[in-house]
Structures are given as C-alpha cells and as structure tokens.
ZADO-1210 file (C-alpha; in nm, 4 decimals, padded with zeros to 6 digits):
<atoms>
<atom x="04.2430" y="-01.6411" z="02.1117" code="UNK" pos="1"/>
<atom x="04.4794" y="-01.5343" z="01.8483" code="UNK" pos="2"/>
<atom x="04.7419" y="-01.4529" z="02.1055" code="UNK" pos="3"/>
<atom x="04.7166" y="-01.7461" z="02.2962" code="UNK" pos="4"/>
<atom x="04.7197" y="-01.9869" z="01.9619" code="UNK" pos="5"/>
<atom x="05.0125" y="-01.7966" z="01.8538" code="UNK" pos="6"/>
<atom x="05.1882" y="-01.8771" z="02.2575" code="UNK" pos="7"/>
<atom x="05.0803" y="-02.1990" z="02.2497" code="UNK" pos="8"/>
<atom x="05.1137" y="-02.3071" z="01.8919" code="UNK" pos="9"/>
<atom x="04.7175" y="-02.4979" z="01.9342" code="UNK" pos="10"/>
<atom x="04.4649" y="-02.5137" z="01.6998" code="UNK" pos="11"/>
<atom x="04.1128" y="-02.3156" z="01.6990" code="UNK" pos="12"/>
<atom x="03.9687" y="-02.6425" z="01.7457" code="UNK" pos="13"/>
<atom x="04.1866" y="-02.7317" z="02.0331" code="UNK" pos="14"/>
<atom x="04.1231" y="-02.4207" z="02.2300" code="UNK" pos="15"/>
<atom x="03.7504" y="-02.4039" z="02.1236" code="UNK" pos="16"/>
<atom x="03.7324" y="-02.7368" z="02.3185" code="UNK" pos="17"/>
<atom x="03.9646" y="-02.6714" z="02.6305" code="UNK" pos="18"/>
<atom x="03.7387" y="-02.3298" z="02.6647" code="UNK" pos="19"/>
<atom x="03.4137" y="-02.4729" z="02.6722" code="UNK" pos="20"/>
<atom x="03.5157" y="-02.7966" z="02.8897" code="UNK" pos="21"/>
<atom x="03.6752" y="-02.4924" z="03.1668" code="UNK" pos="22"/>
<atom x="03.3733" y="-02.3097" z="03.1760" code="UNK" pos="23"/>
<atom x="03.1080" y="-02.6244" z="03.2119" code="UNK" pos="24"/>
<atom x="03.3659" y="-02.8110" z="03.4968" code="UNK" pos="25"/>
<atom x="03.5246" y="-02.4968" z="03.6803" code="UNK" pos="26"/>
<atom x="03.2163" y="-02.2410" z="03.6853" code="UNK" pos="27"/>
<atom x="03.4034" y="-01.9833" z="03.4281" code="UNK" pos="28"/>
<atom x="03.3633" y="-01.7640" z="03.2378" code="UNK" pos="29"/>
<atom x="03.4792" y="-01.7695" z="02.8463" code="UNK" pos="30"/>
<atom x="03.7032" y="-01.4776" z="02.9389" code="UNK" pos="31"/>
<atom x="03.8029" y="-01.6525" z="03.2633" code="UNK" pos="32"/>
<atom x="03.9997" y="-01.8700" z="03.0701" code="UNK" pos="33"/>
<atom x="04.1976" y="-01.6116" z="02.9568" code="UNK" pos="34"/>
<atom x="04.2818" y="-01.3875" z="03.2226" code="UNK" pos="35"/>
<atom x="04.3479" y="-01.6646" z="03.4901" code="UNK" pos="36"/>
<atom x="04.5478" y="-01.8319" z="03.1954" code="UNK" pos="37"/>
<atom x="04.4007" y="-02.1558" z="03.2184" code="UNK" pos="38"/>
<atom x="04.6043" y="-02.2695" z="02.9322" code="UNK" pos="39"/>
<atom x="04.9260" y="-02.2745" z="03.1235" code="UNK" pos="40"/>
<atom x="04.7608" y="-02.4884" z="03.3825" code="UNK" pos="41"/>
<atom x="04.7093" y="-02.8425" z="03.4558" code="UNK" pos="42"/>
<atom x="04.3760" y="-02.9929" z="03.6634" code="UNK" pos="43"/>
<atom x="04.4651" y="-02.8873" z="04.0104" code="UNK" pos="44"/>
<atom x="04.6132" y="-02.5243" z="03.9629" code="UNK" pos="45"/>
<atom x="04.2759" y="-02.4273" z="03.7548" code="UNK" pos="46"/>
<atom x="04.0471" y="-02.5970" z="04.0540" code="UNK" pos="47"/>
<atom x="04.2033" y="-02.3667" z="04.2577" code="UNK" pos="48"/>
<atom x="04.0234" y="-02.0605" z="04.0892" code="UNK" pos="49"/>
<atom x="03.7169" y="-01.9321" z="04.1511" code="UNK" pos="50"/>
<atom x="03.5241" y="-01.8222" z="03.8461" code="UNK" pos="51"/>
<atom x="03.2205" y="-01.6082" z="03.7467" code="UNK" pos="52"/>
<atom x="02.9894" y="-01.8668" z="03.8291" code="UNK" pos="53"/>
<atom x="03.1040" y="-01.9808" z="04.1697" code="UNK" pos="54"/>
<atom x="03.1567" y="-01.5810" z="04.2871" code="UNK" pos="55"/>
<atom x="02.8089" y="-01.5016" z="04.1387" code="UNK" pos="56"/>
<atom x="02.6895" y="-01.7770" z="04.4122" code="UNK" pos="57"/>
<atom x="02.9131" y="-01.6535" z="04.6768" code="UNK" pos="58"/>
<atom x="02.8269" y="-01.3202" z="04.6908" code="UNK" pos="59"/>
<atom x="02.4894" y="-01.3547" z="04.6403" code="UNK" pos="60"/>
<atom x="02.4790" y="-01.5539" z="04.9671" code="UNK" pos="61"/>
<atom x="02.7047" y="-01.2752" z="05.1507" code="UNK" pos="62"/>
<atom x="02.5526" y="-00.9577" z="05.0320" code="UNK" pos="63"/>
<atom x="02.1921" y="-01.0440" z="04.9713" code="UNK" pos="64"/>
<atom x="02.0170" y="-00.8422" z="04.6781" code="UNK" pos="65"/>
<atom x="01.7534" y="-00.6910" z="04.9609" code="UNK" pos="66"/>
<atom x="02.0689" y="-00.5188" z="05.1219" code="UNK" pos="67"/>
<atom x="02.2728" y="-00.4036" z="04.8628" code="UNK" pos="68"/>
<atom x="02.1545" y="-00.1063" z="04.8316" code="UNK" pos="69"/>
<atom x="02.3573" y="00.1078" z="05.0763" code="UNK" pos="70"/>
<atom x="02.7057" y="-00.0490" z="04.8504" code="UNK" pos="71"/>
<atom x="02.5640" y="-00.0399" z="04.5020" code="UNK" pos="72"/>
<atom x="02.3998" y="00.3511" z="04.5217" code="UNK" pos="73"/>
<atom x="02.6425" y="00.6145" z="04.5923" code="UNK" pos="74"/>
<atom x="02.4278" y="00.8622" z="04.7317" code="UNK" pos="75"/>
<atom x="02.2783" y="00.5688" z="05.0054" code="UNK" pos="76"/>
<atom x="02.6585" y="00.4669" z="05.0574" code="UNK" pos="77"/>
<atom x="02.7654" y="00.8172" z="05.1377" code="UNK" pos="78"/>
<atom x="02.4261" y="00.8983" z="05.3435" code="UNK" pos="79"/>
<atom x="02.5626" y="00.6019" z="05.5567" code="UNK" pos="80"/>
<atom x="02.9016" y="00.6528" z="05.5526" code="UNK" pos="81"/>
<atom x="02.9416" y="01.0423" z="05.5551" code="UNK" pos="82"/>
<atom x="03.1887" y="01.0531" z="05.8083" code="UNK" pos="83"/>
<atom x="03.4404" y="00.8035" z="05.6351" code="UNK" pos="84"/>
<atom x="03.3762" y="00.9658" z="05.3195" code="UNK" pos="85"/>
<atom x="03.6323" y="01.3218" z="05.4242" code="UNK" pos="86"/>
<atom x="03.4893" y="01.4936" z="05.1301" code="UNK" pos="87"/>
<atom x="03.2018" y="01.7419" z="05.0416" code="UNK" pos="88"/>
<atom x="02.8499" y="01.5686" z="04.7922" code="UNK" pos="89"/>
<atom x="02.5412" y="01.6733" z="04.6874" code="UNK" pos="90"/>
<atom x="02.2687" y="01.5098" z="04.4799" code="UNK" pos="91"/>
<atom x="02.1419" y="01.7102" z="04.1545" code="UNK" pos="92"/>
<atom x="01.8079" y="01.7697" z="04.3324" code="UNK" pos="93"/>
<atom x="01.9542" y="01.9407" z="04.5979" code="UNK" pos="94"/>
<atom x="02.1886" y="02.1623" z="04.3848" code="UNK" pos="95"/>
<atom x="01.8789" y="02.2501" z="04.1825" code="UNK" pos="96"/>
<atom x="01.6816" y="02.3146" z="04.5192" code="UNK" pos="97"/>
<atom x="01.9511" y="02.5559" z="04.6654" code="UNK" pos="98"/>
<atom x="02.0949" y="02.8601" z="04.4934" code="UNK" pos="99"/>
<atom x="02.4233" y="02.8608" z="04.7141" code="UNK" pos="100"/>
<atom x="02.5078" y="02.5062" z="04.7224" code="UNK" pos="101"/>
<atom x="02.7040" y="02.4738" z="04.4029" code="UNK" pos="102"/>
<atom x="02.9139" y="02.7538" z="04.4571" code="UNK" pos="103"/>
<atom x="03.0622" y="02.5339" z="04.7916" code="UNK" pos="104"/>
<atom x="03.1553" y="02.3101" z="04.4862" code="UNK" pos="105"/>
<atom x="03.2652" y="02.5863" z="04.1902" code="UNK" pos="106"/>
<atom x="03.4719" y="02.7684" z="04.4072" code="UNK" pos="107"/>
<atom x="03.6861" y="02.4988" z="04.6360" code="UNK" pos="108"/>
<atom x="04.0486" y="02.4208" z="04.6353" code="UNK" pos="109"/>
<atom x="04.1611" y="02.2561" z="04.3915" code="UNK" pos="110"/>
<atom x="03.9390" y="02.3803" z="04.1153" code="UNK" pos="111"/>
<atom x="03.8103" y="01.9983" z="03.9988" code="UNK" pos="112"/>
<atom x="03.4972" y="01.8134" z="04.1125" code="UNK" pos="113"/>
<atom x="03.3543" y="01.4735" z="04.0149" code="UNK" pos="114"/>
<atom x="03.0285" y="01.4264" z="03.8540" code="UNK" pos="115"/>
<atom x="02.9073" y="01.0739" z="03.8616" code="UNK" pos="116"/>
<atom x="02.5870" y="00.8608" z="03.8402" code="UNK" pos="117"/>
<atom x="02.4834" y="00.7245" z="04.1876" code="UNK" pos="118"/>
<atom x="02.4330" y="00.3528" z="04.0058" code="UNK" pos="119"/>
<atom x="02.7830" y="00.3519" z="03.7358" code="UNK" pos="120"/>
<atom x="03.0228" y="00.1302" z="03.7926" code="UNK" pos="121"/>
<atom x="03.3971" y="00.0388" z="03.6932" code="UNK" pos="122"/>
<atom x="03.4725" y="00.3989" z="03.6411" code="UNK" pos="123"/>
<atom x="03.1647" y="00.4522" z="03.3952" code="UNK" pos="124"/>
<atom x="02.9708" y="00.7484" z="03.4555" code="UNK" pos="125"/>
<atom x="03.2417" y="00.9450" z="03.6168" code="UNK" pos="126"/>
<atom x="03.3742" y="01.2716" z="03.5170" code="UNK" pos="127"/>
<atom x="03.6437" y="01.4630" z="03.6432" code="UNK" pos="128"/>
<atom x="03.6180" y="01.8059" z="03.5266" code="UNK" pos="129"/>
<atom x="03.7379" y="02.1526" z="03.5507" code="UNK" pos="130"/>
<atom x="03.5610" y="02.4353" z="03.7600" code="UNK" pos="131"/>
<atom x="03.7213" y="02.7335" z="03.6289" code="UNK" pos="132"/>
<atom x="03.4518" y="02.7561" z="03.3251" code="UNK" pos="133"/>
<atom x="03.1834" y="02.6416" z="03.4906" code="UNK" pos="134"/>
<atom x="02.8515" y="02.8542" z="03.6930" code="UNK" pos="135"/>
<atom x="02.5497" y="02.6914" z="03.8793" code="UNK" pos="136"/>
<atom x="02.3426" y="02.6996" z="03.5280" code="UNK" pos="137"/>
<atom x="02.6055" y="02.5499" z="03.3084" code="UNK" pos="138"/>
<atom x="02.6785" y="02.2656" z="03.6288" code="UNK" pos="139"/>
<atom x="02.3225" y="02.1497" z="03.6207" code="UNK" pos="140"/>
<atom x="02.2863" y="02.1530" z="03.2199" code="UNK" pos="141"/>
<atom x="02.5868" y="01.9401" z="03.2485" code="UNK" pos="142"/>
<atom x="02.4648" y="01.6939" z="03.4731" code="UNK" pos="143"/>
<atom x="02.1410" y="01.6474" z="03.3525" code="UNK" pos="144"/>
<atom x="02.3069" y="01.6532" z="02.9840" code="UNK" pos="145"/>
<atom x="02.5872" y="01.3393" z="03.0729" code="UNK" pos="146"/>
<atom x="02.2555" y="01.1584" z="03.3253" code="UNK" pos="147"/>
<atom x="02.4820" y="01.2844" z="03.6554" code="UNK" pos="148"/>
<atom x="02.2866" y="01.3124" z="03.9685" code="UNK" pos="149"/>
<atom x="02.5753" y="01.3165" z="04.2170" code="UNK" pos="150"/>
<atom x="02.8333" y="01.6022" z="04.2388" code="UNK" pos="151"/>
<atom x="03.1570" y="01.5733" z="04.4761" code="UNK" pos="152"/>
<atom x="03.4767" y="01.7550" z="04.5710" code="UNK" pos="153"/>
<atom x="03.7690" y="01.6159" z="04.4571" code="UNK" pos="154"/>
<atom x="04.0034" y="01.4298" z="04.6205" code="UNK" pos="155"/>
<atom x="04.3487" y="01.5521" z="04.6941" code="UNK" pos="156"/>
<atom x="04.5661" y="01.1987" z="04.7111" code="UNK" pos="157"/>
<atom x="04.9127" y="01.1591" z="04.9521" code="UNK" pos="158"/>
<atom x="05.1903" y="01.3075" z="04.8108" code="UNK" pos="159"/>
<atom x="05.3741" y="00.9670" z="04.7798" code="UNK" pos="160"/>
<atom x="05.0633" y="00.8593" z="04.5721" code="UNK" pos="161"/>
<atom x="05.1114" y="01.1381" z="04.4006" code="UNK" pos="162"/>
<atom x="05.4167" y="01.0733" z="04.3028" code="UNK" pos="163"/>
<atom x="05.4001" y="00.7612" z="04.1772" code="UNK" pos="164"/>
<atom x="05.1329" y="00.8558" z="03.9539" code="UNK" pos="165"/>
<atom x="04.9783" y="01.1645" z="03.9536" code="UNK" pos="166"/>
<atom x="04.6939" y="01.1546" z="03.6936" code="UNK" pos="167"/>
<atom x="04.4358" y="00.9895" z="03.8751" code="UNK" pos="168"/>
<atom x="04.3609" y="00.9417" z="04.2457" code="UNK" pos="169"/>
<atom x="04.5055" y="00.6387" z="04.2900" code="UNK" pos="170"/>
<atom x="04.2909" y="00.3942" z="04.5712" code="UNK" pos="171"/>
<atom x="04.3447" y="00.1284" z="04.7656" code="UNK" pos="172"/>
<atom x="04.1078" y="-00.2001" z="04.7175" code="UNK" pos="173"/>
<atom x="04.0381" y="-00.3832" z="05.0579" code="UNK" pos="174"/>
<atom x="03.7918" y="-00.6374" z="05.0584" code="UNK" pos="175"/>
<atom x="03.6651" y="-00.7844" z="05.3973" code="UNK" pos="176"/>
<atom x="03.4838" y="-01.0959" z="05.5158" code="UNK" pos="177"/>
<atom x="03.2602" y="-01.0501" z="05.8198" code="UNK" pos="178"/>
<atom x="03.2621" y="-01.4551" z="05.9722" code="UNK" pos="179"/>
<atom x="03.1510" y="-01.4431" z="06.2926" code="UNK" pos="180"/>
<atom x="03.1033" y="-01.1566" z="06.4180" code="UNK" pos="181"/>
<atom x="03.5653" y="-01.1298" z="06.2889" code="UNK" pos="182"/>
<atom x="03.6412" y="-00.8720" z="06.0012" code="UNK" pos="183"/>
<atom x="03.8801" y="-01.0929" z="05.7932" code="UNK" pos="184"/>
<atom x="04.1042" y="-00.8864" z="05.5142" code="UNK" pos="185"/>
<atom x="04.1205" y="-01.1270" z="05.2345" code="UNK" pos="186"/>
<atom x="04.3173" y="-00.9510" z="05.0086" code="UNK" pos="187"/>
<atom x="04.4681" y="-00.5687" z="04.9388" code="UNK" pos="188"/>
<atom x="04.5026" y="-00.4370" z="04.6149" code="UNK" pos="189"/>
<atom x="04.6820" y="-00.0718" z="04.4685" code="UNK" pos="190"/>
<atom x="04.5138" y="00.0652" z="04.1404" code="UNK" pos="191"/>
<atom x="04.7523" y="00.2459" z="03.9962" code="UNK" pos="192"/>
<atom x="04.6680" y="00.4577" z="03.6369" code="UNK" pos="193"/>
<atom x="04.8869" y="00.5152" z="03.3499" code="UNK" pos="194"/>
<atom x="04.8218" y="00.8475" z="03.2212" code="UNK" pos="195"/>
<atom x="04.4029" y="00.7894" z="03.2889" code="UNK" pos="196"/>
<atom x="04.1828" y="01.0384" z="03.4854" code="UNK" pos="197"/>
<atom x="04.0471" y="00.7027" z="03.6861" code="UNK" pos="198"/>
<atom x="04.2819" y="00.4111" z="03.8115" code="UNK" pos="199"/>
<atom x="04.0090" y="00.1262" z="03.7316" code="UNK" pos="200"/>
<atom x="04.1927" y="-00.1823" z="03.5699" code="UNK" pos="201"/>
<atom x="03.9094" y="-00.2015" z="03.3126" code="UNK" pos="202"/>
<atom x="03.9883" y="00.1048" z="03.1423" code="UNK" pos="203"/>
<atom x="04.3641" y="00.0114" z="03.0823" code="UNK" pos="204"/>
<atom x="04.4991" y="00.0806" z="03.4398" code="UNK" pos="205"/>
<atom x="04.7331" y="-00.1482" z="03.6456" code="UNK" pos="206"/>
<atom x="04.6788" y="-00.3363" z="03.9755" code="UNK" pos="207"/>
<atom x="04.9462" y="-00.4812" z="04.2295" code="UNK" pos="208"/>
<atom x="04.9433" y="-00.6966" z="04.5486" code="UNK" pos="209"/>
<atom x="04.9653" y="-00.5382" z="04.8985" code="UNK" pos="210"/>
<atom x="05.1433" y="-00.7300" z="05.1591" code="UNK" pos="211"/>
<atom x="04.7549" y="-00.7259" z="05.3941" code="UNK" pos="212"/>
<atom x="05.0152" y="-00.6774" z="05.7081" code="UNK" pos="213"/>
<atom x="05.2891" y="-00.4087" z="05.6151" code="UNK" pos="214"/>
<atom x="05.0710" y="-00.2054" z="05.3367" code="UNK" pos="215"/>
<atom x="05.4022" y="-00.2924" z="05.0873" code="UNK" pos="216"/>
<atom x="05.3502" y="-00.3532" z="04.7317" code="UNK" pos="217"/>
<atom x="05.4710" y="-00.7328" z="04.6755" code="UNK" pos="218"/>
<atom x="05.4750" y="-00.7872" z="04.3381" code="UNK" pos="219"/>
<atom x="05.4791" y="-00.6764" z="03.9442" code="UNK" pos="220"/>
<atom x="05.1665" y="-00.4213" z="03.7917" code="UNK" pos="221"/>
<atom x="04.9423" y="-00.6562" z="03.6059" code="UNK" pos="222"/>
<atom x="04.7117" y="-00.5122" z="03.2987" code="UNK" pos="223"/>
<atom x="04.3631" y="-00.6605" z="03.2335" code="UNK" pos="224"/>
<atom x="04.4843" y="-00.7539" z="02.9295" code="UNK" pos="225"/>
<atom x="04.7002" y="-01.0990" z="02.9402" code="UNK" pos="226"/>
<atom x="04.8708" y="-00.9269" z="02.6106" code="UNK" pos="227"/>
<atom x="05.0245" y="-00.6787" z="02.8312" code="UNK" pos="228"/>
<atom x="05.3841" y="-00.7607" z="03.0324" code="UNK" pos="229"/>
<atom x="05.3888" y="-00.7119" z="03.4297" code="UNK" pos="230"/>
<atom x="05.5411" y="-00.3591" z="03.5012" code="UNK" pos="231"/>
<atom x="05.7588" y="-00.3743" z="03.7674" code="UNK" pos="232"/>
<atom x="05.8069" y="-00.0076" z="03.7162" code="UNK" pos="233"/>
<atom x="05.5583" y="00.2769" z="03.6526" code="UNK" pos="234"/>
<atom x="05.6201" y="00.3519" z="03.2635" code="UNK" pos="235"/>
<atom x="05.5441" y="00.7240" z="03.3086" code="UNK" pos="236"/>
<atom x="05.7469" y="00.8352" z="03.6539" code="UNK" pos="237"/>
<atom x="05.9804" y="00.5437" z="03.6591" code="UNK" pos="238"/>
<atom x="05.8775" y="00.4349" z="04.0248" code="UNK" pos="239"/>
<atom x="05.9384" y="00.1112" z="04.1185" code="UNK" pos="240"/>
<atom x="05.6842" y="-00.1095" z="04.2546" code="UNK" pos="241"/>
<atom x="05.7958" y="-00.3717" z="04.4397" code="UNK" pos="242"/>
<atom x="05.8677" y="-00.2336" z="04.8068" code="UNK" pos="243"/>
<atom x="05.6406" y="00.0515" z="04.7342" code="UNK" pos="244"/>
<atom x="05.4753" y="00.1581" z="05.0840" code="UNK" pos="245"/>
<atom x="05.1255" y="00.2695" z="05.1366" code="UNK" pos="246"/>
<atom x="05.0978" y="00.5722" z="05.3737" code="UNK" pos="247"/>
<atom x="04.8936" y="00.5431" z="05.6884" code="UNK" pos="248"/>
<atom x="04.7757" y="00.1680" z="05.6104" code="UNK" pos="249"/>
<atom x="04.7333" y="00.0700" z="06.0272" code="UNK" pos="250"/>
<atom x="04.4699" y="00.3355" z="05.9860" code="UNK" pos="251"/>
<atom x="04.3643" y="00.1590" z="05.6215" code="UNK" pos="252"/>
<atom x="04.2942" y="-00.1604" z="05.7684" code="UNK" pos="253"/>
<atom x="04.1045" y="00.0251" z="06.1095" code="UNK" pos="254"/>
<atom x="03.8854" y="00.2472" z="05.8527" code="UNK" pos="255"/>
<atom x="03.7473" y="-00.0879" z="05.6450" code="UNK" pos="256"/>
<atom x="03.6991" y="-00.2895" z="05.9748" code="UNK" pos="257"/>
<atom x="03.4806" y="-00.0259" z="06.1375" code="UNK" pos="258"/>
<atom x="03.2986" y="00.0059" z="05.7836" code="UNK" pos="259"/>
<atom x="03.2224" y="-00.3574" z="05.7621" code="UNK" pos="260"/>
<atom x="03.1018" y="-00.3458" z="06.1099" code="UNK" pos="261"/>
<atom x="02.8862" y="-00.0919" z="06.0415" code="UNK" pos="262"/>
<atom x="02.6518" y="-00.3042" z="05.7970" code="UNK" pos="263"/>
<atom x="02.6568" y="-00.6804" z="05.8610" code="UNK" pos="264"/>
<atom x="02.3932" y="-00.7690" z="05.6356" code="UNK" pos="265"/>
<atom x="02.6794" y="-00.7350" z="05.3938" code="UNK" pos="266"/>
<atom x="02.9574" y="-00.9716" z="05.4376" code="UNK" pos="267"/>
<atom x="03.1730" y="-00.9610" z="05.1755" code="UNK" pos="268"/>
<atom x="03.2511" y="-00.5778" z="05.0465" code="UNK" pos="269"/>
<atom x="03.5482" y="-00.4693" z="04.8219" code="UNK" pos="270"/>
<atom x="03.6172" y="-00.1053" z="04.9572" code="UNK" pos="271"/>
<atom x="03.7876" y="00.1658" z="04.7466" code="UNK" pos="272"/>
<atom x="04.0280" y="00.3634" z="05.0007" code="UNK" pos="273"/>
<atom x="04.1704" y="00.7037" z="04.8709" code="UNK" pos="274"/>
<atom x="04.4923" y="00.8269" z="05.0819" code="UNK" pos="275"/>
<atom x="04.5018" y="01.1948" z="05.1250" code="UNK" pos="276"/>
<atom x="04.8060" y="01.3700" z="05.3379" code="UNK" pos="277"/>
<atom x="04.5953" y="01.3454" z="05.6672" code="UNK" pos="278"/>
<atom x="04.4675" y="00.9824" z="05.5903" code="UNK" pos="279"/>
<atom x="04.2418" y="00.7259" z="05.4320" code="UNK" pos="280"/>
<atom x="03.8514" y="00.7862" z="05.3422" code="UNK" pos="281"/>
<atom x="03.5781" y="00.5719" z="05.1949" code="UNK" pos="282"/>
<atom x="03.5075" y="00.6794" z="04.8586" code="UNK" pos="283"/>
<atom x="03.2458" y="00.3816" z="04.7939" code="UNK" pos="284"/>
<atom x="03.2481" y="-00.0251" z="04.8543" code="UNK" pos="285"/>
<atom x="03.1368" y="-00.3271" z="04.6423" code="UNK" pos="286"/>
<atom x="02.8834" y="-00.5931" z="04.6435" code="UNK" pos="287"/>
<atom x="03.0094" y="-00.7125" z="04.3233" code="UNK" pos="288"/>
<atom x="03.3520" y="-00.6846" z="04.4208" code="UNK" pos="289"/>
<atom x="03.5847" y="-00.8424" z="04.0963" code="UNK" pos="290"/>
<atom x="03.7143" y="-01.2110" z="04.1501" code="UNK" pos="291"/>
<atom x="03.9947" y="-01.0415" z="03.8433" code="UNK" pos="292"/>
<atom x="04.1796" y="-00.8346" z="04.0643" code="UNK" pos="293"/>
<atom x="04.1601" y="-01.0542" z="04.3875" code="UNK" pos="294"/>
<atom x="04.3400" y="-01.3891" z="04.2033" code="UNK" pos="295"/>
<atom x="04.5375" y="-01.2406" z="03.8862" code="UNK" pos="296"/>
<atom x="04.7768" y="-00.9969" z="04.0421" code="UNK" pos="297"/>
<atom x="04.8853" y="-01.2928" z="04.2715" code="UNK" pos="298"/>
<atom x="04.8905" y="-01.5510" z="03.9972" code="UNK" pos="299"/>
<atom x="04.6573" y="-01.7773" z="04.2306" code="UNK" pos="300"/>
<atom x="04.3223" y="-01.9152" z="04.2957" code="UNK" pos="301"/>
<atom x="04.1370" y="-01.8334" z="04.6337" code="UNK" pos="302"/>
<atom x="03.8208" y="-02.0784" z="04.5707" code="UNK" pos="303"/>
<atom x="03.9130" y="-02.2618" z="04.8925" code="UNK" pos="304"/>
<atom x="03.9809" y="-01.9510" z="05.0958" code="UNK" pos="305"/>
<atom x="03.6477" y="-01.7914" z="04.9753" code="UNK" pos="306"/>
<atom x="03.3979" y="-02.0740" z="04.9679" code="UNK" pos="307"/>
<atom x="03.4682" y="-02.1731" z="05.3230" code="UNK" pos="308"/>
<atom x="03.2684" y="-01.8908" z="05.4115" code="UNK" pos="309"/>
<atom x="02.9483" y="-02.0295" z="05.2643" code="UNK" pos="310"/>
<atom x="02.8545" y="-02.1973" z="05.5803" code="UNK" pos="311"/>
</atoms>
C-alpha cells in the first residue's frame, strides 16, 4: 500500500475504498489488487481478470475435491505417474522397511537428493541436501526430524537450463484443459531462480511467458513482488530472456497431453516439467494451479478464456 500511494500519489482512504469495492465486484482477493495492478486499470481491463474467488469456483468444478488426490499427494502422483516421473522415490516407510534401499539414494550420481513432504506445497517442505555426510540412520532421523516422508533422486536439468541458471532445477509450468475429450494448453510458464535452491515465484524467484507453440521465452522475468522491475536479463549469468528456447518442448507439450489423458476426472492441472539432457519428466501437477503466474507475466486477464469451460 505504501508503494502504490507513493506511485500513485492517493490517499489511504482512497485506496482503502478502491480495494474493497475490487474485491466485492471482481471476486479478488485484497492482494489481487496488487499484483494484477488494478490501480493502473480502468473497468474493462480489471473485468478481464480472474481473481481468487472466481478460480476457487473454477477449479473446484474441474478438479473435484473426491479426485484430487492423485495431484495434491506426491507419493499417489508418482504411484500413477512413475513412468513420466524419470527419476528414482521412496516413501520413509519403505526406507525404514528395507536395509538396502537408501543406499540406491546415498550413493547415486550426483551426490544430492530431495526430501519433501508428500502434502507441501509452493516449495515448502522441500529440501535439497547433500549425501556425502549422510548414512541410512542419520537419513531417517532427518526425515522424521524436518516431518519428510518422501525421499527422491535429484534431478540433473539440460545444460541450456543450466546455464541460464544453475542453482535450482529450473521447470517448466504447463497447465492443460481437458474440454471434450481435446487437451487444450492454456498457458506455458519458465520458473527461473535467482540464486534459490527451488525456482517457485513465492520464495523470490522469477517467472516468464512461453510462446505455447515454439517453447520461446516472449517476454520480461516478473517477481511476485509488484516492487520488483521486469528482468529482461538473468541478474546472476547475464542471459537474456527474451528469445530464450526451451529444449525438447514438441516432446513438452506430448508429455502433459498424455498426462492429462491419463486422469480425466481432473480437468484443469498446472504440471511442473523438469528438462534433463535426454528430455522432459513429470515432477508433480496442480489442482490448485496459481491464477498469479497464468495472468501477471502476460500483463492480462484470462477470465473469459477460463470460465468458458464451466459448461
């Protein structure tokens, strides 16, 4: 609020008022307001965004709470998709019920594995962390210390990921709309992190559009917080953005289709893709998918787009 006061040269009172009248007419939240920058629009550019409210209904119609258990566990999502997921996992229970198992973890190339709770979200609950120091005893004291139950190798990412930023694996957001028996890509998405061991937006990361049909980045790095400038060039490794182009992305797009095909009852599923040098994998999709990263980093509303889906 202080920023925006100090952009806009309003009052408390005026903004208190222009808040609350967004969030009762448009379906937003108070935070809406801010990051789709609501106070640089007029009537029809904010009716063009679809808010908290209006995605809460939407994808509680798509992905109904009775199915959304196979996208919002990690250990059902990678039961069902094991053979997108290109990566060794085991559950706590099972590392506890067999001797050998964790040393298929402790002593694999690179030496790093991911702990993370089958249920966190946003990059919560993860851990990336070192095997070098680490034995089957001091794993499972670990886990059950930091309330981990799900152990995985890591991910090696595509050496042009890597390059444009190497200190997290950097994924690829695809969400899909199954509408009549059609997989429809609504949008693409690169995280991209800025010296962070996850690329999640939330935890100070950047996100930028992907042309859906060439797999180029299209526009500026956009930060969560409206504070932030767009990058148009990673601050740390000085790659540039715009016309950045994501390996393998024909076999992207094929990977998320056959997922969504695979469970119907869901409609509407934001999937993380990780790019390694021999192609994509699953490493988990979204009910909850975030309206955020779908409308900010093209400085548009897709209300329209989405809720014609409803029927």
């Amino acid at each position: 609020m202080r920023y925006v006061k100090n952009e806009k040269n309003v009052s408390t009172v005026f903004l208190l008022k222009d808040i609350l009248f967004s969030s009762i007419k448009y379906k937003i939240s108070f935070m809406d307001y801010f990051s789709f920058k609501f106070y640089n629009l007029g009537i029809n550019e904010r009716n063009e965004y679809i808010g908290s409210g209006a995605m809460y209904e939407y994808q509680l119609k798509m992905n109904p709470k009775k199915h959304r258990t196979v996208l919002s566990d990690k250990i059902a999502f990678l039961k069902r998709f094991d053979d997108f997921a290109g990566r060794n996992w085991a559950t706590l229970s099972m590392i506890k019920a067999d001797a050998e198992l964790a040393n298929v973890f402790l002593n694999c190339a690179p030496a790093k594995i991911v702990l993370k709770h089958s249920r966190g979200q946003a990059g919560k609950a993860v851990e990336v962390c070192e095997t070098a120091s680490l034995n089957r005893n001091c794993l499972i004291e670990k886990m059950e210390r930091n309330n981990f139950n799900l152990l995985e190798t890591y991910v090696l990412q595509n050496n042009v990921l890597m390059n444009l930023s190497p200190s997290a694996l950097n994924t690829v957001r695809l969400v899909t709309q199954l509408y009549k028996g059609e997989v429809i890509i609504i949008a693409a998405r690169l995280r991209i992190s800025i010296n962070s061991k996850v690329d999640n937006v939330s935890a100070g990361n950047i996100i930028v559009p992907v042309d859906k049909d060439s797999g180029k980045v299209v526009g500026p790095g956009i930060y969560a917080d409206i504070t932030k400038p767009d990058e148009y060039i990673h601050p740390v490794t000085g790659v540039h953005f715009i016309g950045f182009e994501i390996p393998f992305w024909s076999e992207c797009l094929r990977l998320v289709t056959q997922a969504a095909l695979r469970i119907p009852e869901n409609r509407s599923v934001g999937w993380d893709v990780a790019i390694t040098n021999t192609g994509p994998l699953l490493i988990e999709g979204n009910h909850n998918w975030h309206y955020l990263s779908l409308q900010m980093p093209d400085k548009k509303g897709y209300k329209k787009e989405m809720l014609k889906y409803m029927d």
